[in-house]
TORKE-513433 format. One record per residue: x, y, z of N, C-alpha, C in turn. Coordinates in nm, 3 decimals. Layout:
N
ATOM, X, Y, Z, X, Y, Z, X, Y, Z
...
//
This chain:
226
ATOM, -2.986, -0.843, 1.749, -2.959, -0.944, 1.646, -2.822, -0.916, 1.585
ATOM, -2.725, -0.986, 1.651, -2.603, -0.967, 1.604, -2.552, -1.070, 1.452
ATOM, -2.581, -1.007, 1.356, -2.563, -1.048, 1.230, -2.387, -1.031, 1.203
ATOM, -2.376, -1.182, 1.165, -2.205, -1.155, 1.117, -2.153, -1.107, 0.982
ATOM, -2.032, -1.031, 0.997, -2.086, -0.930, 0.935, -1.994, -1.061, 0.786
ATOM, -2.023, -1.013, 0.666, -2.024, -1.104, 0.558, -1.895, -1.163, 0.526
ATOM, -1.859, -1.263, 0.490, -1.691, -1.285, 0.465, -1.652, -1.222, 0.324
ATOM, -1.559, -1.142, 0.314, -1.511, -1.109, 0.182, -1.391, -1.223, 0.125
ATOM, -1.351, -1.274, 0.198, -1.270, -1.411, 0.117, -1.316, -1.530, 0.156
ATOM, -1.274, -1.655, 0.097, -1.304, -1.733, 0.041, -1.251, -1.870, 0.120
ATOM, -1.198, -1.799, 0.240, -1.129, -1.936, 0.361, -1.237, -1.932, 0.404
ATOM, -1.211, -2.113, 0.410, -1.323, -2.181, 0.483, -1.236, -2.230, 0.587
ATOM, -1.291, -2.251, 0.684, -1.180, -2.331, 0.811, -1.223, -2.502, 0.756
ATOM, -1.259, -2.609, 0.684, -1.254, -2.713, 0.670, -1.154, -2.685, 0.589
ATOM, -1.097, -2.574, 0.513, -0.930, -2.617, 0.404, -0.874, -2.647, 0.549
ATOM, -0.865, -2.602, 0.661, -0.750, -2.620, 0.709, -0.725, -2.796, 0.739
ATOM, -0.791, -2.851, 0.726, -0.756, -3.011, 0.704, -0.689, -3.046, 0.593
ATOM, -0.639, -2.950, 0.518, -0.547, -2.993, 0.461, -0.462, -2.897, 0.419
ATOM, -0.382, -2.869, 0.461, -0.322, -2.732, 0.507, -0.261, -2.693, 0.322
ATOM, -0.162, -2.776, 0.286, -0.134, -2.725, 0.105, -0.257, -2.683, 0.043
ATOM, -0.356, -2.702, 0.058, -0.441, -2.670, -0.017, -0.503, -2.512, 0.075
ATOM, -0.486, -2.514, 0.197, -0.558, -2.371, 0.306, -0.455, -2.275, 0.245
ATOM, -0.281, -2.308, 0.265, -0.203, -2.196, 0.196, -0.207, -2.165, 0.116
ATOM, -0.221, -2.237, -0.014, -0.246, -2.183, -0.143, -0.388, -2.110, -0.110
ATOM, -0.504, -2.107, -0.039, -0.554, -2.050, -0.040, -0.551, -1.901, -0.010
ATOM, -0.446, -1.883, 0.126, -0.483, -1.761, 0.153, -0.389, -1.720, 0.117
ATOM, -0.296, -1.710, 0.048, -0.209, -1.703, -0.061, -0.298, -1.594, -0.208
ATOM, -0.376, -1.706, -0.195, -0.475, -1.586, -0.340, -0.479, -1.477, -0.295
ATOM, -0.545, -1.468, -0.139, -0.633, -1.375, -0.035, -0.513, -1.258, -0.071
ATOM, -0.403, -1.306, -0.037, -0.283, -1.167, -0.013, -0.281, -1.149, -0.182
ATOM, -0.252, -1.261, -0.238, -0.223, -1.105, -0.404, -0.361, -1.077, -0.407
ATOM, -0.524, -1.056, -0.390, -0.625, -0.990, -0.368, -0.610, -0.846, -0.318
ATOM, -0.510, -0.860, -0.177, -0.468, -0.736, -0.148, -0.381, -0.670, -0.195
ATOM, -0.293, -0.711, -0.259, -0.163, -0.654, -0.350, -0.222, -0.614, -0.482
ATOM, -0.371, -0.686, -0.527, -0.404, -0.627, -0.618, -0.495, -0.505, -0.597
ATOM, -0.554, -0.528, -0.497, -0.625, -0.398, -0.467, -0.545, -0.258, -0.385
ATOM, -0.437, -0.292, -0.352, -0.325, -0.154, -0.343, -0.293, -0.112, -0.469
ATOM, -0.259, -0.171, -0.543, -0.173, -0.150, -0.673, -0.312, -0.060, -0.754
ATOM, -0.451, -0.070, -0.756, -0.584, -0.048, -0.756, -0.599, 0.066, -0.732
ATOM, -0.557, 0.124, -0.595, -0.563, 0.217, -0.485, -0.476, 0.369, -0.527
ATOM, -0.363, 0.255, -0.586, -0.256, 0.363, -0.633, -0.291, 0.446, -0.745
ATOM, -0.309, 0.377, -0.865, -0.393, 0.382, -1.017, -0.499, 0.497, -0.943
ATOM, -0.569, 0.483, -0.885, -0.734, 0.565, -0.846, -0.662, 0.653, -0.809
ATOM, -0.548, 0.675, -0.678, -0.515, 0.821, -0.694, -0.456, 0.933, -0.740
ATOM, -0.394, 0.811, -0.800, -0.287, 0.922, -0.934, -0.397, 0.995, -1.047
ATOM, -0.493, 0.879, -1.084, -0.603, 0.979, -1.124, -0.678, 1.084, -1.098
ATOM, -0.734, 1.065, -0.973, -0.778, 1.176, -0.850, -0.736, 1.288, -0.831
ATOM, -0.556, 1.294, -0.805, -0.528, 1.419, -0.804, -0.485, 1.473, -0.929
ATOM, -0.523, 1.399, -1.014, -0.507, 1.498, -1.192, -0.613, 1.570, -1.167
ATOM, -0.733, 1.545, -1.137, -0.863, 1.581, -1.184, -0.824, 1.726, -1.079
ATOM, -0.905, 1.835, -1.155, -0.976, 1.953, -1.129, -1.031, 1.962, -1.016
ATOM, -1.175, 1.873, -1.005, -1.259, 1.785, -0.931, -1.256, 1.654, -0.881
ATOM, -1.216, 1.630, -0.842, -1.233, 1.455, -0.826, -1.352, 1.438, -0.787
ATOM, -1.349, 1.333, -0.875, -1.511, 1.244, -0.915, -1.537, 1.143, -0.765
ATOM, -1.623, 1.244, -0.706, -1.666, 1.197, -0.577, -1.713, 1.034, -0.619
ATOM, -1.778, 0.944, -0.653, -1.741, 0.827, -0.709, -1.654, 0.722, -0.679
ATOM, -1.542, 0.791, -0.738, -1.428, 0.745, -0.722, -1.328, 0.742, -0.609
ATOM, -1.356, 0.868, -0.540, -1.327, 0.892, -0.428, -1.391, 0.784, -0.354
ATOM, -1.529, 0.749, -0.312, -1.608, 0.706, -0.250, -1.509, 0.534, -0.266
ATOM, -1.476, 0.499, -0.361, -1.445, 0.399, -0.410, -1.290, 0.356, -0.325
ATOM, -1.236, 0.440, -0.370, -1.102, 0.437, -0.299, -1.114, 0.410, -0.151
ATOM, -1.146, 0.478, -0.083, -1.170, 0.466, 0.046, -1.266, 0.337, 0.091
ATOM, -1.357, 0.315, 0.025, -1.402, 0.180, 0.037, -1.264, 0.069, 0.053
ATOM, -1.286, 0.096, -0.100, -1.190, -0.052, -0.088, -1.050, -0.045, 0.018
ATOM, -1.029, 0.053, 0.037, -0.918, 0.054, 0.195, -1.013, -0.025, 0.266
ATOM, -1.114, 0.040, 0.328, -1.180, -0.076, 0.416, -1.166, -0.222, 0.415
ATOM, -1.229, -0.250, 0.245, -1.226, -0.377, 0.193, -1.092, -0.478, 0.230
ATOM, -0.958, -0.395, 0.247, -0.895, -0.456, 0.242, -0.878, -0.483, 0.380
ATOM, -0.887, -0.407, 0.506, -0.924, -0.410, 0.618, -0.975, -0.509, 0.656
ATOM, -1.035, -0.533, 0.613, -1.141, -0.730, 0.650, -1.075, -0.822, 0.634
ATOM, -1.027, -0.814, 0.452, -0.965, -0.904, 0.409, -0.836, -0.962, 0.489
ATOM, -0.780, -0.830, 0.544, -0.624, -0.918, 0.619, -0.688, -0.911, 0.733
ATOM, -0.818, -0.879, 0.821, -0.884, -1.002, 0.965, -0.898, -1.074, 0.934
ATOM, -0.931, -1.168, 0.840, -1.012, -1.285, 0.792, -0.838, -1.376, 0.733
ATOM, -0.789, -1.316, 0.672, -0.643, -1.377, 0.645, -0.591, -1.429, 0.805
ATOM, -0.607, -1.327, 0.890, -0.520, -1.382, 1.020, -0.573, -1.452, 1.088
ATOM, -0.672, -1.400, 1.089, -0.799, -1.572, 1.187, -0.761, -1.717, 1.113
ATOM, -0.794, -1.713, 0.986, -0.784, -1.830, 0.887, -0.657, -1.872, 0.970
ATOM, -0.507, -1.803, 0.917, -0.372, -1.836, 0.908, -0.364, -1.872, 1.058
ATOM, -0.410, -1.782, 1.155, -0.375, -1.800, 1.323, -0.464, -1.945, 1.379
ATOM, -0.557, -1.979, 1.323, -0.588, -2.081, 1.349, -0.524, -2.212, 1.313
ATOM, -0.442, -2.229, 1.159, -0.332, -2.304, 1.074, -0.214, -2.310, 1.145
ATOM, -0.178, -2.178, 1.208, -0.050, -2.235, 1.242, -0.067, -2.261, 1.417
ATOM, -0.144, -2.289, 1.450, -0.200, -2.340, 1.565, -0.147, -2.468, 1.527
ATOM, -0.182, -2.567, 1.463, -0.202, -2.685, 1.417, -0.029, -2.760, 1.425
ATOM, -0.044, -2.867, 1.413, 0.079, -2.911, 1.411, 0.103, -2.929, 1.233
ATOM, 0.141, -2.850, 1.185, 0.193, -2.874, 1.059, 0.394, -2.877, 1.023
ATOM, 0.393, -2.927, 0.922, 0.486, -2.939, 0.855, 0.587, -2.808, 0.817
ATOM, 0.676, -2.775, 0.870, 0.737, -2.663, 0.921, 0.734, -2.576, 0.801
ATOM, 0.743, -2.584, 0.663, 0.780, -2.487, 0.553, 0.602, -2.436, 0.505
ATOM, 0.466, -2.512, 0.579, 0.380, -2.471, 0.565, 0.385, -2.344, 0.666
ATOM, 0.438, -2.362, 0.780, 0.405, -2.282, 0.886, 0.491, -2.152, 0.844
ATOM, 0.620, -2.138, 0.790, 0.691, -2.049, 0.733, 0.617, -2.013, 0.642
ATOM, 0.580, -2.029, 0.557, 0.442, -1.979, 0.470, 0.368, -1.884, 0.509
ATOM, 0.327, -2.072, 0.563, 0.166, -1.867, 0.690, 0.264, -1.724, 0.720
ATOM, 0.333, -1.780, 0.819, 0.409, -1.657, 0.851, 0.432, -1.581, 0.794
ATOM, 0.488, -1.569, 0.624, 0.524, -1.474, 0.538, 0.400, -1.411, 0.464
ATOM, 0.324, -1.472, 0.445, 0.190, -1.467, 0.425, 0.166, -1.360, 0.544
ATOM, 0.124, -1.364, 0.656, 0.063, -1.278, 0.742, 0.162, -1.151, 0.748
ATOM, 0.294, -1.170, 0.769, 0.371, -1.016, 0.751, 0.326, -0.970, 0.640
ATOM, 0.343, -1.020, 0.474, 0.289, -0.955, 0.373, 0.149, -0.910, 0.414
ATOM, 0.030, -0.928, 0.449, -0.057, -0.903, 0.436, -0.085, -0.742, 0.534
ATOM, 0.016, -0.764, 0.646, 0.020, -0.703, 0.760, 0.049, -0.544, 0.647
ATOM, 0.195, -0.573, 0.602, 0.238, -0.468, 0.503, 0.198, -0.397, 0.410
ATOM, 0.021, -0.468, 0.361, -0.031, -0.406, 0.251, -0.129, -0.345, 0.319
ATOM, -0.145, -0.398, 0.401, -0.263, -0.366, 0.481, -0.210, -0.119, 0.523
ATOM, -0.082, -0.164, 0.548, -0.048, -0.054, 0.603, -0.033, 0.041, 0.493
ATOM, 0.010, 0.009, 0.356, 0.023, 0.094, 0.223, -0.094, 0.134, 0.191
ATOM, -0.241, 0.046, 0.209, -0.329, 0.106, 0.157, -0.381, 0.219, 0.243
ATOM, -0.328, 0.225, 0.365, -0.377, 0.332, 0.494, -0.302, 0.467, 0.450
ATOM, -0.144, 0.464, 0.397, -0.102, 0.535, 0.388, -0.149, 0.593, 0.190
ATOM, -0.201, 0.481, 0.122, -0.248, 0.583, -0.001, -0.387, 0.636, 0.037
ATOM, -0.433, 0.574, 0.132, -0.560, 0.664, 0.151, -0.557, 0.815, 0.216
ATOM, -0.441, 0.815, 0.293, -0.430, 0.902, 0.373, -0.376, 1.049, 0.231
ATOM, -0.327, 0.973, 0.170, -0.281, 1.098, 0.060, -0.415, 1.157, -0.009
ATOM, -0.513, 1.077, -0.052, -0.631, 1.111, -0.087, -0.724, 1.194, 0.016
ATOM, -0.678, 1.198, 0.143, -0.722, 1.261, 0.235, -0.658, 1.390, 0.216
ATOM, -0.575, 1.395, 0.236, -0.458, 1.551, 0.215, -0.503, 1.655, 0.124
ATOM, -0.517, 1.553, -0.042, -0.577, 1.646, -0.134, -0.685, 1.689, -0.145
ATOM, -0.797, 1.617, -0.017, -0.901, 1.649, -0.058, -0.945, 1.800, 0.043
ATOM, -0.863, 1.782, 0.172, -0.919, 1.870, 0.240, -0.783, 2.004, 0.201
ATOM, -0.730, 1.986, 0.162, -0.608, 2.155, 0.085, -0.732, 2.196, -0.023
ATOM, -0.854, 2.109, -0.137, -0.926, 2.146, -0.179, -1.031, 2.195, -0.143
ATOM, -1.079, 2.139, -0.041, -1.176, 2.189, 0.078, -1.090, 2.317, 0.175
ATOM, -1.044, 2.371, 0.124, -0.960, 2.481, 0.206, -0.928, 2.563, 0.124
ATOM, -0.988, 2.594, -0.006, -0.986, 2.653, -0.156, -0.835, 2.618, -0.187
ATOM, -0.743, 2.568, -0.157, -0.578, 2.586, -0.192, -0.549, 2.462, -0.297
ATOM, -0.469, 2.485, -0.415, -0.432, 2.365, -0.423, -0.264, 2.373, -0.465
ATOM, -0.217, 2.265, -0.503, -0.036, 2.285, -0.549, -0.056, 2.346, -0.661
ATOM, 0.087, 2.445, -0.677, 0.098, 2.457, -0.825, 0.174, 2.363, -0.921
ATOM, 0.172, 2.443, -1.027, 0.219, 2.327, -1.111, 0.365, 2.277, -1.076
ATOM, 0.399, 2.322, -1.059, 0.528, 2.264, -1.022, 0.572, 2.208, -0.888
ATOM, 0.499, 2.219, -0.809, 0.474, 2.096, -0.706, 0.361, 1.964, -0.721
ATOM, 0.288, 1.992, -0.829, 0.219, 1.898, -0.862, 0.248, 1.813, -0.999
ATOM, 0.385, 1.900, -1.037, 0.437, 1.804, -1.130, 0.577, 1.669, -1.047
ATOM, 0.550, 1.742, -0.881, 0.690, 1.697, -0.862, 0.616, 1.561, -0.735
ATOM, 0.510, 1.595, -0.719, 0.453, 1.462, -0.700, 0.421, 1.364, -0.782
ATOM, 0.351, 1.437, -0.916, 0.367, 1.356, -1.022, 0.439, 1.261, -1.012
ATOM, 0.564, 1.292, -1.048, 0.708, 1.177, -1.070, 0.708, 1.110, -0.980
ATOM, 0.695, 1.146, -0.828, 0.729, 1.036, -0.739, 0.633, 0.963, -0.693
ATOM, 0.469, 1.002, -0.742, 0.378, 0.898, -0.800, 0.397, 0.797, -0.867
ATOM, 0.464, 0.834, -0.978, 0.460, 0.719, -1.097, 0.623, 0.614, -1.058
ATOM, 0.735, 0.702, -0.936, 0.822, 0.614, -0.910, 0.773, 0.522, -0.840
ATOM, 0.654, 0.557, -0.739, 0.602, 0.453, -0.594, 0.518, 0.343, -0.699
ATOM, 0.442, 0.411, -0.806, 0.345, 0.285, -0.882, 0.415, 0.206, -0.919
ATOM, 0.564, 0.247, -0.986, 0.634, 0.133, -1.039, 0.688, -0.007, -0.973
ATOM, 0.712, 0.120, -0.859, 0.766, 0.002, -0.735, 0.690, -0.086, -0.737
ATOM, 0.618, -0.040, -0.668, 0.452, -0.168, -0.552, 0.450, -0.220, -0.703
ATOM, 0.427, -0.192, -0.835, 0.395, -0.281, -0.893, 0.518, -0.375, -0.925
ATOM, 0.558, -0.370, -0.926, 0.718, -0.426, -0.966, 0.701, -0.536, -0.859
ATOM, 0.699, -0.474, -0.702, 0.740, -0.589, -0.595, 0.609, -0.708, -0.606
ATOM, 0.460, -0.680, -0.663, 0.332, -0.772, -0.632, 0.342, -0.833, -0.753
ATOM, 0.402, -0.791, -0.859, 0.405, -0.881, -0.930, 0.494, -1.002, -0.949
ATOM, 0.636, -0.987, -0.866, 0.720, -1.089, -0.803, 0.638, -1.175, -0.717
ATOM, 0.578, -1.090, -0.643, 0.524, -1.234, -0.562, 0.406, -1.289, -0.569
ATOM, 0.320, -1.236, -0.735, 0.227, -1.301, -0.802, 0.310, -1.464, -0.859
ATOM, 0.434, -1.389, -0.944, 0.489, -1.486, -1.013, 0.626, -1.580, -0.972
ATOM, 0.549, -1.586, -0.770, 0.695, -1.652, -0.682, 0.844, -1.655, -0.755
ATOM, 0.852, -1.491, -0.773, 1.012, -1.471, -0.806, 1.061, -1.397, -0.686
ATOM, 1.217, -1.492, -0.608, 1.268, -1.466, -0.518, 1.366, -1.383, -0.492
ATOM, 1.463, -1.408, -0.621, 1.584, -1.321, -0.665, 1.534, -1.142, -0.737
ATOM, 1.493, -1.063, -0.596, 1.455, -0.960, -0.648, 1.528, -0.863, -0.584
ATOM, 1.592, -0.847, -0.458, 1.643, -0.778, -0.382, 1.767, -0.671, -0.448
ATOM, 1.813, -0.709, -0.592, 1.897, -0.597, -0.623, 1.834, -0.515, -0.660
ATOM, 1.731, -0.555, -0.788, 1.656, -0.430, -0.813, 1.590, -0.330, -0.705
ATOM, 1.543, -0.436, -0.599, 1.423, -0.388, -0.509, 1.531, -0.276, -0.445
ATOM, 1.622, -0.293, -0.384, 1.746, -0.217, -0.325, 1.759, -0.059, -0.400
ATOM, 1.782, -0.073, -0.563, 1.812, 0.032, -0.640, 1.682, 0.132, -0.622
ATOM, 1.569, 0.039, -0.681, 1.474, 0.117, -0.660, 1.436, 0.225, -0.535
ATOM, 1.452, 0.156, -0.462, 1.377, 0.186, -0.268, 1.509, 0.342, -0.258
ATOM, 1.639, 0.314, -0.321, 1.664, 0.424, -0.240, 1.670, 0.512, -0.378
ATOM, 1.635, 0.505, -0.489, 1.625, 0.657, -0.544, 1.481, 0.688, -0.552
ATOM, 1.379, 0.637, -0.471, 1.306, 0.679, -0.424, 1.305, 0.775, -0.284
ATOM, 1.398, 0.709, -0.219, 1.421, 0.795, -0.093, 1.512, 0.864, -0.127
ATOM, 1.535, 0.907, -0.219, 1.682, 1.011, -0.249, 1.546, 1.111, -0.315
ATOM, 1.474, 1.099, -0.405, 1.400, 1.194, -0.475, 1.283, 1.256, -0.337
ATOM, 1.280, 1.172, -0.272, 1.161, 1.235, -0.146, 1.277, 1.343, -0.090
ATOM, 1.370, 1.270, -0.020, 1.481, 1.442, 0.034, 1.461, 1.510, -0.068
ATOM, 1.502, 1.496, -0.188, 1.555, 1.604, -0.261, 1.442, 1.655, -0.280
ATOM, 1.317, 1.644, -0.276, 1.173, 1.731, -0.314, 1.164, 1.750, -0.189
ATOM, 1.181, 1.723, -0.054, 1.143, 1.774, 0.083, 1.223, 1.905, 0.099
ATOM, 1.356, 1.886, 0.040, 1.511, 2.009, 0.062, 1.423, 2.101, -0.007
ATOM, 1.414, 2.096, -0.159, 1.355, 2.161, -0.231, 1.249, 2.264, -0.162
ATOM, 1.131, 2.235, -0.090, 1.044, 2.254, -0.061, 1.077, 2.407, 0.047
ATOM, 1.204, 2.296, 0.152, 1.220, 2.393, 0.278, 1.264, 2.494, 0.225
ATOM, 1.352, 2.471, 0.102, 1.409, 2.619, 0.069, 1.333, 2.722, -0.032
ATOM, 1.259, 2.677, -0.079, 1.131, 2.771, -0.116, 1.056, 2.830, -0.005
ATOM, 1.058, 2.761, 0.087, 0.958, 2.827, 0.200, 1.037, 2.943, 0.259
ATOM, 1.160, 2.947, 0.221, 1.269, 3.054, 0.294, 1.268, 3.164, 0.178
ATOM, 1.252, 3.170, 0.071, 1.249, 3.228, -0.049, 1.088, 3.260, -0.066
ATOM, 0.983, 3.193, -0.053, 0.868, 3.277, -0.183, 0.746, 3.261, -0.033
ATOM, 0.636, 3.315, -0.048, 0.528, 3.293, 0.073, 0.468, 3.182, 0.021
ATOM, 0.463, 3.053, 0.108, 0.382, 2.960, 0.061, 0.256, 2.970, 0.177
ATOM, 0.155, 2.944, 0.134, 0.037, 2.904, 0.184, 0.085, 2.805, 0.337
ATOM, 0.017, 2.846, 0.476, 0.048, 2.727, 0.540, -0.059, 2.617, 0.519
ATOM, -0.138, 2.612, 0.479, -0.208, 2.472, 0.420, -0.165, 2.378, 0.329
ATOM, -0.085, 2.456, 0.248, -0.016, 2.414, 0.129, 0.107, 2.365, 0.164
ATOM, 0.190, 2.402, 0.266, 0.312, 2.333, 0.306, 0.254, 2.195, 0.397
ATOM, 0.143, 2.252, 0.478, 0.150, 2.098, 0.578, 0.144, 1.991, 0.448
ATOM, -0.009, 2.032, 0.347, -0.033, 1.880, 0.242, 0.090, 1.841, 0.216
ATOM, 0.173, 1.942, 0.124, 0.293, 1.884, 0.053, 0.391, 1.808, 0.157
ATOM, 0.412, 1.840, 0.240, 0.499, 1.805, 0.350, 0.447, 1.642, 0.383
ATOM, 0.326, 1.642, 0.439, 0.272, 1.519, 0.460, 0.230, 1.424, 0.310
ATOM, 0.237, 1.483, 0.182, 0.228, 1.367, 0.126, 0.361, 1.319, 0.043
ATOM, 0.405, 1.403, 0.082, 0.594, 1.328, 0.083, 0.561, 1.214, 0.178
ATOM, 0.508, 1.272, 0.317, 0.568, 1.169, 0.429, 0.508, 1.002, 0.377
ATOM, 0.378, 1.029, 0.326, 0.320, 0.945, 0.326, 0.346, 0.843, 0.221
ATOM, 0.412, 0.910, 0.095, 0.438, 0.828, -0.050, 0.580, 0.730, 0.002
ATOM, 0.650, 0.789, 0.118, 0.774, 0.778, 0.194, 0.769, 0.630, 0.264
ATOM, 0.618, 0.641, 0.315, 0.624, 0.510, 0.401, 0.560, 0.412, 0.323
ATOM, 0.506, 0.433, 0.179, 0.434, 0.342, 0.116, 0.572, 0.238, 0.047
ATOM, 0.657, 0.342, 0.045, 0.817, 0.281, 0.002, 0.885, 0.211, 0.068
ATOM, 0.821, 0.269, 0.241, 0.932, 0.151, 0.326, 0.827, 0.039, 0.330
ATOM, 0.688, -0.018, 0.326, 0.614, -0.122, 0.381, 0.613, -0.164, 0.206
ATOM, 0.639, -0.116, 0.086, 0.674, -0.194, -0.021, 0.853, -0.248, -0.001
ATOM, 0.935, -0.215, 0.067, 1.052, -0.286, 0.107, 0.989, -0.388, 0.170
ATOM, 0.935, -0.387, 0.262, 0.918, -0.512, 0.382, 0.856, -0.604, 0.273
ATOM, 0.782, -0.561, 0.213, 0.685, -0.678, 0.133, 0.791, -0.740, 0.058
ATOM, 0.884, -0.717, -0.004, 0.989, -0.737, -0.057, 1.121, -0.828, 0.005
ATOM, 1.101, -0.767, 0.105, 1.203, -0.876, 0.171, 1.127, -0.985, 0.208
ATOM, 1.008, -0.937, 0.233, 0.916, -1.075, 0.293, 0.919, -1.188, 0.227
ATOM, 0.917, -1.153, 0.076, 0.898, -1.213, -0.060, 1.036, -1.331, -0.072
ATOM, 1.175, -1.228, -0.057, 1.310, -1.293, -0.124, 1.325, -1.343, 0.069
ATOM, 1.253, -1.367, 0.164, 1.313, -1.443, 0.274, 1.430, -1.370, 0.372
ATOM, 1.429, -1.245, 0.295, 1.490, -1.159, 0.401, 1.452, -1.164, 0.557
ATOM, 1.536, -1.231, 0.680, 1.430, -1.178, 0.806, 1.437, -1.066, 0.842
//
């Protein structure tokens, strides 16, 4: 008994008879996912404050990665079936930007999950950062939240003219990831670090790294950059 499995959004294939009204639909669908990254982010900056992380919450996080997992299949079936159709060319540019965005969040929430993965098993391995590597993720926590939030809320509130800020931002973000990666190598030449403790730190640079480049793409996706 192959039961399908439930729709988490809200496309119906009869919008697509009228396509302004299907885009604006799956249009919601993507800031759904931009809101539930931005969600994702918030949960783990909390997570790795905690002592413990509140299995809960954990449980939660990783869900909703899934969640969002559906959400952009169900976005591309909807959209891949729309632009099948003979529509009106700036609908079909739509979809299109629509499906790269979705494609792009889809990939940020893989990569904040994957950081929640890192911390959990360096904890499961008794190790954790000290303070001063866990103050130095800190910061480039709260630089990546600003971002992603900065870029979803442009394209909550279809603002196009964003690319200077988005520009400034993106690279003193990638200037503070070298400079905490340099940092890192040359402590490892200087003091004994844990090798459990270098792979996490190492990999959740990598990972806060690429949440920065697929919040660029979303960004250009946004201001029409191809």
């Amino acid at each position: 008994d192959l039961k399908e499995k439930p729709h988490l959004t809200s496309l119906d294939i009869r919008m697509l008879e009228t396509p302004v009204i299907a885009i604006e639909q799956s249009r919601v669908e993507v800031l759904r996912m931009a809101d539930g990254c931005t969600k994702m982010l918030d949960w783990l900056g909390e997570l790795t404050q905690q002592k413990e992380p509140d299995s809960k919450q954990v449980q939660k996080l990783f869900h909703r990665e899934e969640v969002l997992d559906t959400i952009q299949d169900e976005i591309v079936a909807f959209l891949s079936d729309m632009l099948a159709a003979n529509l009106p060319h700036e609908v079909i540019d739509e979809g299109r930007n629509q499906l790269r965005i979705a494609d792009e969040l889809e990939s940020i929430s893989d990569y904040i999950d994957s950081v929640l993965k890192f911390h959990m098993k360096l904890l499961d391995q008794g190790h954790s950062f000290d303070s001063k590597q866990q103050g130095q993720i800190r910061e480039l926590h709260e630089r990546v939240s600003q971002y992603l939030s900065f870029v979803t809320e442009c394209y909550s509130r279809r603002q196009t003219e964003i690319m200077t800020k988005v520009n400034t931002m993106q690279s003193e973000i990638k200037h503070l990831v070298k400079k905490l990666r340099n940092n890192h190598l040359e402590r490892l030449s200087r003091d004994k670090v844990a090798p459990h403790v270098n792979v996490a730190f190492m990999a959740t640079l990598n990972s806060y790294g690429r949440v920065t480049d697929h919040t660029l793409n979303v960004a250009e996706a946004i201001a029409g950059v191809k």
